[in-house]
C-alpha positions in Angstrom: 107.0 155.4 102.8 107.8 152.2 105.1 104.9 150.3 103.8 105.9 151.0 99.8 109.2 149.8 101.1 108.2 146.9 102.9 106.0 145.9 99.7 109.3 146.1 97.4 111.4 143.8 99.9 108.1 141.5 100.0 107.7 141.7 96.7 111.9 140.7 96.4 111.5 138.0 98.9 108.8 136.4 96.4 110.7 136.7 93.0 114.1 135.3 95.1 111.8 132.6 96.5 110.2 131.7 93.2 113.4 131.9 91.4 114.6 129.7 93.9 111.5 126.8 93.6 112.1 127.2 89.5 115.9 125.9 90.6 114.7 123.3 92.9 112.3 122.0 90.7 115.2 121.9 87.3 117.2 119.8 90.1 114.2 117.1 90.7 113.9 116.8 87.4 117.6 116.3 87.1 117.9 113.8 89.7 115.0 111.9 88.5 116.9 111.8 84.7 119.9 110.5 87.1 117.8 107.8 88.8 116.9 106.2 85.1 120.3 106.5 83.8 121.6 104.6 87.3 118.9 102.0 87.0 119.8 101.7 83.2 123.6 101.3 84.3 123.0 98.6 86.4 121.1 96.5 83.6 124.3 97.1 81.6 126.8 96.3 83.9 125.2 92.4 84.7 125.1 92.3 81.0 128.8 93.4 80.7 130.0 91.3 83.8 127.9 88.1 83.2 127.5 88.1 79.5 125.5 85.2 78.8 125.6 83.7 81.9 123.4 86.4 83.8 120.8 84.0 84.6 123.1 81.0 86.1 124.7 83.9 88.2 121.2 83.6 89.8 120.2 79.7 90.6 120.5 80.3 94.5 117.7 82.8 93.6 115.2 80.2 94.1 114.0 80.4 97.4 111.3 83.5 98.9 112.1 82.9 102.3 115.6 84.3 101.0 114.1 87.1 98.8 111.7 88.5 101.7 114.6 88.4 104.1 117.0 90.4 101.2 114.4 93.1 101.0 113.9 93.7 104.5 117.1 94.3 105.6 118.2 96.1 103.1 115.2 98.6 102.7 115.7 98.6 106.9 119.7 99.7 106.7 119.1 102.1 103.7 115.9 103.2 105.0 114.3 103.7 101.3 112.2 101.1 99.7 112.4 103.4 96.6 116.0 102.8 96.6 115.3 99.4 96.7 112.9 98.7 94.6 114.6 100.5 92.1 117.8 98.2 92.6 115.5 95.1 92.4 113.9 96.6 89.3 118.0 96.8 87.6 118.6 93.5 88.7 115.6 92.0 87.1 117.0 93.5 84.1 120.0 92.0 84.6 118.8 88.6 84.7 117.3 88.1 88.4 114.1 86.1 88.3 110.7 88.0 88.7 110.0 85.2 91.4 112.7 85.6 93.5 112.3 89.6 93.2 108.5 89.5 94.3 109.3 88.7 97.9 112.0 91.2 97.5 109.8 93.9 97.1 107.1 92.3 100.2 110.2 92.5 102.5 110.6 96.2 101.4 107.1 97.2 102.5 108.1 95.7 105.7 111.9 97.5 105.8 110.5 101.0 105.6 108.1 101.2 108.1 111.4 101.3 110.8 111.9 104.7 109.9 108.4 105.9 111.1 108.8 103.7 114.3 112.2 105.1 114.9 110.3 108.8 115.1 107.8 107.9 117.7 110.6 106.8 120.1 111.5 111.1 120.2 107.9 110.4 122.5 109.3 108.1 124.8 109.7 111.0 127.6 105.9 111.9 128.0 103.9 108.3 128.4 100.4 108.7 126.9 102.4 110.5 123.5 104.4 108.4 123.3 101.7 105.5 123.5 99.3 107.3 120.8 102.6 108.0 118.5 104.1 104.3 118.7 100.2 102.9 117.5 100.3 105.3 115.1 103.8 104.5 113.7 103.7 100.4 114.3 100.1 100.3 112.7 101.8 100.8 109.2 104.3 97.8 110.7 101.5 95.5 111.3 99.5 96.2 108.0 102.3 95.2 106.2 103.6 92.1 108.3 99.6 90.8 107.4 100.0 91.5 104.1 102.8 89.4 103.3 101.1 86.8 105.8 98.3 86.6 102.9 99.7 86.9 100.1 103.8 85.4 100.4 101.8 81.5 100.5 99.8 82.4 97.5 102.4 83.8 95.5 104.3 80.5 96.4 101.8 78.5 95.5 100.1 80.3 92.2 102.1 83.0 91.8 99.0 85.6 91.0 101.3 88.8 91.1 103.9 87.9 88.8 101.3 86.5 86.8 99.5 89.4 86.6 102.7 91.8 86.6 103.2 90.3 83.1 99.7 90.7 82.3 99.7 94.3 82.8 103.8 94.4 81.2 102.6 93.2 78.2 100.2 95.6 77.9 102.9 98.2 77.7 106.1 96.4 76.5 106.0 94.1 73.0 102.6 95.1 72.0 101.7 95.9 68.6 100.2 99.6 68.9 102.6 100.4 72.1 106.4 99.0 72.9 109.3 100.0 74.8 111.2 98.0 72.6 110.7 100.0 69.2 110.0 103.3 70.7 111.6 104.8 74.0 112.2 108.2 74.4 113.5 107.4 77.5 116.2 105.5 76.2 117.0 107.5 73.6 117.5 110.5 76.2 119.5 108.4 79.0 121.3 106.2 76.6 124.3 108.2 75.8 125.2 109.1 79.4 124.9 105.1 80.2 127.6 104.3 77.2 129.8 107.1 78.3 130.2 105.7 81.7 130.0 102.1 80.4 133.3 103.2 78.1 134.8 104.6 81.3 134.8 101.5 83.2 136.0 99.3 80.2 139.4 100.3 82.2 139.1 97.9 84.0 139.5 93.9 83.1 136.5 91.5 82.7 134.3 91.2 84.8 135.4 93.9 87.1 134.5 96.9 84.3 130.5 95.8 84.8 131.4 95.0 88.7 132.2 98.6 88.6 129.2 99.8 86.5 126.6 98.4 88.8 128.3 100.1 91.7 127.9 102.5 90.1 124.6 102.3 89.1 123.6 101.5 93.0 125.8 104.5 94.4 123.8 107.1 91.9 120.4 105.5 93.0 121.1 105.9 96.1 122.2 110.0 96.0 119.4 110.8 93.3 116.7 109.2 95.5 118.6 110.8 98.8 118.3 114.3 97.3 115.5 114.3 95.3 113.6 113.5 98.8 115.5 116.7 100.2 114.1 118.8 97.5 110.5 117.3 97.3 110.3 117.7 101.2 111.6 121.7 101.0 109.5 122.6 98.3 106.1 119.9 99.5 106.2 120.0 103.0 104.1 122.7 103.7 101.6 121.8 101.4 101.8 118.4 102.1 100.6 119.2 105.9 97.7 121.5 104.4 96.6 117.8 102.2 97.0 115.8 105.1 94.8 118.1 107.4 92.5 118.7 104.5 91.7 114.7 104.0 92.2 113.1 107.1 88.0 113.2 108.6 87.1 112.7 105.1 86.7 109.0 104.9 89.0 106.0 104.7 89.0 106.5 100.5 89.7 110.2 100.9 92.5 109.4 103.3 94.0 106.2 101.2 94.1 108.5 98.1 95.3 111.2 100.0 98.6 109.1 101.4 98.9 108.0 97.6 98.9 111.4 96.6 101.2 113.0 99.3 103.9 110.0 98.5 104.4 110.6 95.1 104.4 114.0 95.8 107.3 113.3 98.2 108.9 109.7 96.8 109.0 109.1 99.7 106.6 106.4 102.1 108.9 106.5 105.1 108.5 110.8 104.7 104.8 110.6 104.4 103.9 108.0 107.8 106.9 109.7 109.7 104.3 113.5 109.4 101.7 111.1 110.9 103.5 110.2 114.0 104.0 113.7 115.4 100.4 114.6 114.9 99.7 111.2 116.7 101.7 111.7 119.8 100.0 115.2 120.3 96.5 113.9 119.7 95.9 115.9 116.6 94.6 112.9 114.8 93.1 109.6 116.2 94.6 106.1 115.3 91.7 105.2 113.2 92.2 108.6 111.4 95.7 108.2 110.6 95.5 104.1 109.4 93.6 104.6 106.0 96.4 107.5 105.3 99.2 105.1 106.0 98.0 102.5 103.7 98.1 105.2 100.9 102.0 105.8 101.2 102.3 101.9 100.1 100.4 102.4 97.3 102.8 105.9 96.1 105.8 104.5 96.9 105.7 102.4 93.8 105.9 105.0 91.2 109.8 105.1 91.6 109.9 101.7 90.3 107.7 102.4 87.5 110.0 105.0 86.4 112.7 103.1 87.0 111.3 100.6 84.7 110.9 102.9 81.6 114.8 102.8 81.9 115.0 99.5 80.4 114.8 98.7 76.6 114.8 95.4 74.7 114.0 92.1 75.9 114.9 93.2 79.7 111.7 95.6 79.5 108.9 93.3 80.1 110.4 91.6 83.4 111.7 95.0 84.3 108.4 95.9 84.0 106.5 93.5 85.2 108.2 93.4 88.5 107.0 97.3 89.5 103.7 96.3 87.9 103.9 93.7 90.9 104.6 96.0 93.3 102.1 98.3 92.3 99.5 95.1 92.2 100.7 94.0 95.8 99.9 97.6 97.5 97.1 98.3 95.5 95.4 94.5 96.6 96.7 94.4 99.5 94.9 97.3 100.6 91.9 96.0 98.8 91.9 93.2 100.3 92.6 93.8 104.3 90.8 97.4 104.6 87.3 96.1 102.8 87.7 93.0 105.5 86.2 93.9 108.7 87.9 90.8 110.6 91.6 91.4 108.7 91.3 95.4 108.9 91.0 95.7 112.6 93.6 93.5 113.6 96.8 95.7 112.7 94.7 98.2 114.6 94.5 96.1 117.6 98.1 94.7 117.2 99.4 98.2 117.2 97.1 99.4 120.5 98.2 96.4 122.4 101.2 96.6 121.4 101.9 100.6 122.2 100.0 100.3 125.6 102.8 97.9 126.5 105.4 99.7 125.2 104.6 102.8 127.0 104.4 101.1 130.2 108.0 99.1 129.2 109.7 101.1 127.3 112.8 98.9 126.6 110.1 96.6 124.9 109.9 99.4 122.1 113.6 98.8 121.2 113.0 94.9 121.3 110.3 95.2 119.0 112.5 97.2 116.3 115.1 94.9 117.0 113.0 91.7 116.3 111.0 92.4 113.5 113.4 94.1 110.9 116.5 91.9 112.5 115.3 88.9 114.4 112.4 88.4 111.8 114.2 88.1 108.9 117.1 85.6 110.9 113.7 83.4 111.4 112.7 83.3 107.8 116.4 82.7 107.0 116.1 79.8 109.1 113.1 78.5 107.2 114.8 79.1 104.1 118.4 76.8 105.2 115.8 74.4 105.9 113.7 73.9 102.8 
């Protein structure tokens, strides 16, 4: 009699808990239709604000000193490069050059690794933790700092990423067989929310009705992004923690794929390398283990700007477009290009050891470190920038 009885509440606990996923899941997808709308709102609002003069509302942008600098600190305060990125990707729309914005994105690679380093200083009490979880966590820091060492002078110089951002933009946007422009089912779908809250700002006087748009527009970003983290995490964690045990041993590939996978599972990078820390700090996983795994999140963090971009229509589409195909591009050869070095793959390894064998000995040298790169860095590079 107990047992048939336990089976029925088992068996109640299920439906309720399935019943419950099917709810979670209707709300992802909800705030996912919320992020495109927020990302098309902002495109309307420059338009509606700047009218023809969107572009001279952007001549300062001309300097990616002052572009790698914007993304940093921003992606570090709002600790979300998806945020980010899907701001940068409305503002391209709205007339912010794809130059200018590819720096923007390199500084948000380098913004969300704080929140991963934040999570190792919870280690701080017990010293060989919290030497193995500030490697594990500053790794992902140094990766990314080389990365835009490499590749920020050759963007400068030949600009390969925007280049071949367009490439691939084309491919997608004003072809002959496939266009955003005459087709968009995305549009068509988020459209009529945009102009409903596009009417309800014309309350306001020019320019302050798009002012108010993009806010907007930014504000939404922000809480879709925000929550739909929340819900990926409650209904993914678990299972993200069975992926990550499952791959890590299996290879650097296995591992980089893996951290792709578990990201856009998540959309969230600074989720998936902040689950790597704690299984750092209590030895679970080695350094070398957890590296390749890291590298992965960069690479799935970009598929919130890709979506992002599908929110775009018209002649905005292709740059829209082209600047998450530049993300995506920047990850995906950055990775490429360090990890299949030798020389260039070990040294965020050894940057991170030497760097966390210090720390744990002085630990107020952890707190200068966070301070200088995501603050004190990007004052440098503003530097650099007042003096060109």
């Amino acid at each position: 009699m107990g047992t048939a009885t336990e089976g029925v509440v088992e068996a109640s606990q299920n439906k309720g808990g399935g019943r419950n996923d099917g709810l979670k899941w209707l709300g992802v997808a909800a705030l996912i239709y919320l992020l495109i709308v927020a990302v098309g709102m902002i495109g309307a609002g420059f338009k509606a604000a700047t009218g023809e003069q969107a572009k001279d509302l952007f001549l300062f942008a001309t300097n990616p000193f002052l572009g790698l600098i914007v993304g940093t600190v921003a992606t570090a305060l709002i600790q979300s490069s998806s945020t980010v990125t899907s701001i940068i990707v409305g503002l391209v729309a709205g007339g912010l050059p794809v130059p200018m914005a590819v720096p923007m994105v390199m500084g948000a690679n380098i913004g969300t690794t704080i929140t991963n380093t934040l999570v190792s200083l919870g280690y701080i009490g017990d010293q060989s933790e919290f030497r193995r979880a500030f490697a594990a966590a500053t790794v992902h820091d140094f990766f990314n700092l080389l990365s835009v060492l490499l590749f920020l002078p050759l963007e400068i110089l030949l600009h390969p990423l925007e280049k071949l951002g367009l490439f691939f933009a084309g491919l997608f946007v004003g072809g002959d067989s496939i266009s955003i422009q005459d087709f968009n089912i995305v549009k068509a779908v988020t459209r009529p929310l945009v102009e409903w809250v596009k009417h309800g700002t014309e309350i306001f006087p020019h320019p302050f009705s798009g002012i108010a748009l993009i806010c907007i527009g930014i504000v939404l970003i922000f809480l879709s992004i925000l929550y739909v983290g929340k819900l990926l995490k409650a209904l993914m964690v678990g299972r993200v923690k069975q992926i990550l045990h499952t791959a890590i041993g299996r290879g650097p590939i296995a591992s980089i794929l893996s951290g792709t996978f578990v990201t856009i599972l998540v959309q969230s990078s600074s989720t998936t390398t902040s689950l790597m820390v704690p299984l750092a700090g209590t030895g679970v996983f080695g350094l070398r283990e957890i590296y390749p795994f890291t590298l992965g999140a960069n690479i799935g963090t970009c598929v919130t700007a890709l979506l992002a971009a599908t929110a775009i229509s018209g002649p905005e589409a292709l740059p829209a477009l082209e600047i998450a195909m530049a993300h995506l591009l920047y990850n995906c050869l950055g990775v490429a290009v360090i990890f299949s070095l030798p020389f260039l793959c070990k040294l965020p390894l050894l940057g991170a050891e030497i760097l966390a064998q210090i720390a744990a000995e002085r630990k107020a040298l952890a707190l200068a470190y966070i301070i200088g790169i995501f603050f004190l860095f990007p004052g440098i590079c503003l530097g650099i920038s007042a003096a060109l």
